[in-house]
C-alpha positions as CSV (number, residue, x, y, z in Angstrom):
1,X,0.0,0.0,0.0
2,X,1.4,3.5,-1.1
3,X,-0.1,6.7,-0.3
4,X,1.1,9.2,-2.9
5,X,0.7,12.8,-2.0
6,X,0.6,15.9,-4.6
7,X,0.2,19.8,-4.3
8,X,2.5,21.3,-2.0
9,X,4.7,24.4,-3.2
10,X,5.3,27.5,-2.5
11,X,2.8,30.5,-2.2
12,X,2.7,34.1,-0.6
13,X,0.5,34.7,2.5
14,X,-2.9,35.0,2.0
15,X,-2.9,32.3,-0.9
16,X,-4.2,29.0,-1.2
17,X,-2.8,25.4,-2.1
18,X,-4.8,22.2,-2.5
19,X,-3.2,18.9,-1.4
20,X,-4.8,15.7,-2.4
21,X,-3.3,12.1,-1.1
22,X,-4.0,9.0,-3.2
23,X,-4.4,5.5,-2.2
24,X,-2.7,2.9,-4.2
25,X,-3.0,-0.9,-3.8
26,X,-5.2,-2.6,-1.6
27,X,-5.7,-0.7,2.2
28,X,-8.6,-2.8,3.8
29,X,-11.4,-1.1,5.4
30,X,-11.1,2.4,5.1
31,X,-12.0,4.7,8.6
32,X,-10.1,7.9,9.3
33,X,-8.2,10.2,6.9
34,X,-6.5,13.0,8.3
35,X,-3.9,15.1,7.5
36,X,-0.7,16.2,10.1
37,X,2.3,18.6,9.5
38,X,5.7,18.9,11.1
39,X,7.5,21.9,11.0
40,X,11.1,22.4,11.4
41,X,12.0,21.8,14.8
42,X,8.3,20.9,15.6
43,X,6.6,17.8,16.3
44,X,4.4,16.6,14.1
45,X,0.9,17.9,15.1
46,X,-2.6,16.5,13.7
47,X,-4.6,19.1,10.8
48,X,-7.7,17.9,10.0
49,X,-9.5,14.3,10.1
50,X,-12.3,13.5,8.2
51,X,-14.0,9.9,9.6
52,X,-15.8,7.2,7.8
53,X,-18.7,9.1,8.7
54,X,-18.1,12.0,7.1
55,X,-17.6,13.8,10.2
56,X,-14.4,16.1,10.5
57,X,-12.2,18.0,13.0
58,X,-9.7,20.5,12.7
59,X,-6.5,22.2,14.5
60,X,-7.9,25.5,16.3
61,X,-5.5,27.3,14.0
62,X,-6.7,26.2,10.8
63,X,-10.0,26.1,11.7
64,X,-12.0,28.2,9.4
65,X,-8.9,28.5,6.4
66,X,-8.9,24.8,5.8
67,X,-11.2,21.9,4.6
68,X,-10.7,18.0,4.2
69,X,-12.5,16.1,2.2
70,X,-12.6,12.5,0.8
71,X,-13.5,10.7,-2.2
72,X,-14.5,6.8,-0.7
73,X,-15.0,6.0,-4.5
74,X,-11.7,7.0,-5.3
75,X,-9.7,6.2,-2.2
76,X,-8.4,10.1,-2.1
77,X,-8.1,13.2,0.7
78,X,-8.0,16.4,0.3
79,X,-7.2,19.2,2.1
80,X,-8.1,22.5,0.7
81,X,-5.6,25.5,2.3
82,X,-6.9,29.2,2.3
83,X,-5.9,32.1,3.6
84,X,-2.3,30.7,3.5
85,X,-0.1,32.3,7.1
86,X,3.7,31.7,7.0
87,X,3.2,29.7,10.0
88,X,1.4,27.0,8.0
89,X,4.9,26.2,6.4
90,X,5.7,22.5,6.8
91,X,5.8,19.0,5.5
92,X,2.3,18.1,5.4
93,X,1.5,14.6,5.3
94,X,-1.5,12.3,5.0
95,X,-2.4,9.3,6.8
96,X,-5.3,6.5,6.4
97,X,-6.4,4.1,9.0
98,X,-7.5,1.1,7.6
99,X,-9.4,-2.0,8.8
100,X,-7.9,-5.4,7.7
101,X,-9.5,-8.2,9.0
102,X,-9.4,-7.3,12.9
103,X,-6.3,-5.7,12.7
104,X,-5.6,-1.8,12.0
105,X,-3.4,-0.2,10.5
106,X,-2.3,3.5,9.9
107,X,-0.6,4.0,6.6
108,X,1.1,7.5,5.8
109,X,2.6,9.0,3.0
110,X,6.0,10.6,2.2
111,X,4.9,14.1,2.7
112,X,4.8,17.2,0.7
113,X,6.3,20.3,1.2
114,X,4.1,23.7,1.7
115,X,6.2,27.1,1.9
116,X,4.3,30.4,2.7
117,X,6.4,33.1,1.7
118,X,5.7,36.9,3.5
């Protein structure tokens, strides 16, 4: 299983960027999707997860500039990022949780890069 992540790059504050994270091969049962960055010198930190459900969450400081979304059909997230700060610059990355059998597993992708230039 791969999760191959596209859309990061560089804008200037006050932009927007749209990352999308695609599932390839077989995952399982599909639950959460979320998205988490890591800054440098920062722990990684959770973004945004959208459940099986549809229901979502977000960070208190993105709440409001970004949206996650999910495509069950497709096996894809998205996270939609407006209203770009320079403090949203990090490596963003995606992650799936995934029922197989009775086991679960959380897969995650390589990351992409966001800057936010000033």
């Amino acid at each position: 299983v791969e999760l191959v992540e596209s859309g990061g790059g560089v804008v200037q504050a006050g932009g927007s960027l749209r990352l999308s994270c695609a599932v390839a091969g077989s995952i399982g049962d599909i639950d959460a999707m979320s998205w988490h960055r890591q800054a440098p010198g920062k722990e990684r930190e959770l973004v945004a997860t959208i459940r099986d459900t549809g229901n979502t969450d977000y960070a208190d400081s993105v709440k409001g500039r970004f949206t996650i979304s999910r495509d069950n059909a497709k096996n894809t997230v998205t996270l939609q990022l407006n209203s770009l700060k320079t403090e949203d610059t990090a490596v963003y990355f995606c992650n799936v949780g995934a029922w197989t059998g009775n086991a679960y597993f959380n897969h995650w992708g390589q990351g992409t890069q966001v800057t936010v230039s000033s």
